[in-house]
C-alpha positions, 0 to 999 in steps of 0.5 A: 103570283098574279095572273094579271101582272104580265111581268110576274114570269120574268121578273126575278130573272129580267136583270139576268136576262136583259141587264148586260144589254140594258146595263151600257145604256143605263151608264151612258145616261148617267155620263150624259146628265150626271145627278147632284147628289141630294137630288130627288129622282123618279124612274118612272116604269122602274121595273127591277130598280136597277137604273134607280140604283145607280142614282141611289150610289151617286147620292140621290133620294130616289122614287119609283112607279112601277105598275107590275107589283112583281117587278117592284117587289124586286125592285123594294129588296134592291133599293131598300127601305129609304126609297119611295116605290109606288105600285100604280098607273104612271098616266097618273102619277101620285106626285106633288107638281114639281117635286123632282130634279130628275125624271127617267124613262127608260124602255118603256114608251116604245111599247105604249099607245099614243094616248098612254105616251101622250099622258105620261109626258105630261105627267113627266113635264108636271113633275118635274121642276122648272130647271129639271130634266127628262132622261129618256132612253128607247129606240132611235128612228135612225137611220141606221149605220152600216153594219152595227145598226142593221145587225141590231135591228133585227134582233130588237124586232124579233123581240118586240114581236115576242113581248106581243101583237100589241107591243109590237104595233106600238113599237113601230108606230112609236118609231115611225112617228119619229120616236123622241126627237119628234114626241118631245116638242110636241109634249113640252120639252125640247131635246137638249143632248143627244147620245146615239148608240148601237148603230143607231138603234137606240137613243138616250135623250135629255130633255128640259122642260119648255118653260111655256108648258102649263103646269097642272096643279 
């Protein structure tokens, strides 16, 4: 067990625990942008492979970075040998400019730094192709609807407080920075759809790359 894997307690029990809250979301985002098959998709923070997954039934090559070795362990004997999985650093992908129709993030911006975020969008809009598109789901800044939101709020921050001081600063920096919505421009896509779910808690966002953003090569 690697003690410097923060994922290495829970990973084998994360889709128990977490999937009959994740798993609405991760359908709602397939609905909203449904993949070619014969599409090449990358998740990025891919954790157990679960959203991936779905991509892989609908037809799709697919492609995961994961930075907890635990949780891409599980991922690996749930997606098999015809995946492409990547343990490493998503500020810093180790992919060709281009080389995807689709990129995913999922859960994971929230509880980074701004610079993290920053550097990770950029790497999103370098690769994926021109006419490609960013599924991104996380929380929404709201506002919240009576009462669904405000029954769901205090729930996702009592467990952003348990995943950690750092965590938790982020997640609220994340939201009063105006969360999706207000990041995408500023990163070179603009929000072309919109789903809205839990009260306005959370949000699933398609994003297409700004055909003016530089490429890095």
């Amino acid at each position: 067990m690697d003690a410097d894997d923060q994922y290495s307690f829970i990973a084998h029990q994360y889709d128990r625990l977490l999937g009959p809250f994740l798993d609405g979301l991760r359908l709602a985002a397939l609905r909203l942008c449904p993949p070619a098959p014969g599409s090449r998709v990358l998740d990025v923070g891919c954790g157990t492979g679960a959203q991936l997954e779905l991509y892989q039934r609908a037809g799709c090559t697919v492609a995961g970075i994961e930075a907890s070795p635990a949780m891409a362990q599980v991922a690996r004997r749930r997606l098999g040998a015809h995946a492409e999985l990547d343990i490493a650093d998503a500020t810093r992908m180790p992919y060709a400019a281009a080389a995807f129709d689709l990129v995913l993030a999922s859960m994971m911006l929230h509880e980074l730094s701004a610079g993290a975020r920053a550097a990770i969008l950029q790497e999103c809009a370098r690769v994926v192709r021109p006419g490609g598109r960013l599924i991104v789901i996380d929380y929404h800044p709201g506002p919240l609807s009576v009462p669904t939101g405000w029954i769901v709020r205090p729930f996702v921050l009592a467990a952003e407080r348990l995943a950690g001081r750092d965590h938790y600063r982020h997640h609220l920096a994340f939201l009063a920075g105006g969360g999706m919505p207000a990041l995408a421009p500023a990163h070179g896509f603009a929000v072309e759809r919109t789903e809205v779910t839990r009260g306005g808690a959370f949000g699933i966002y398609v994003l297409a790359p700004c055909p003016a953003r530089a490429r890095a090569t």
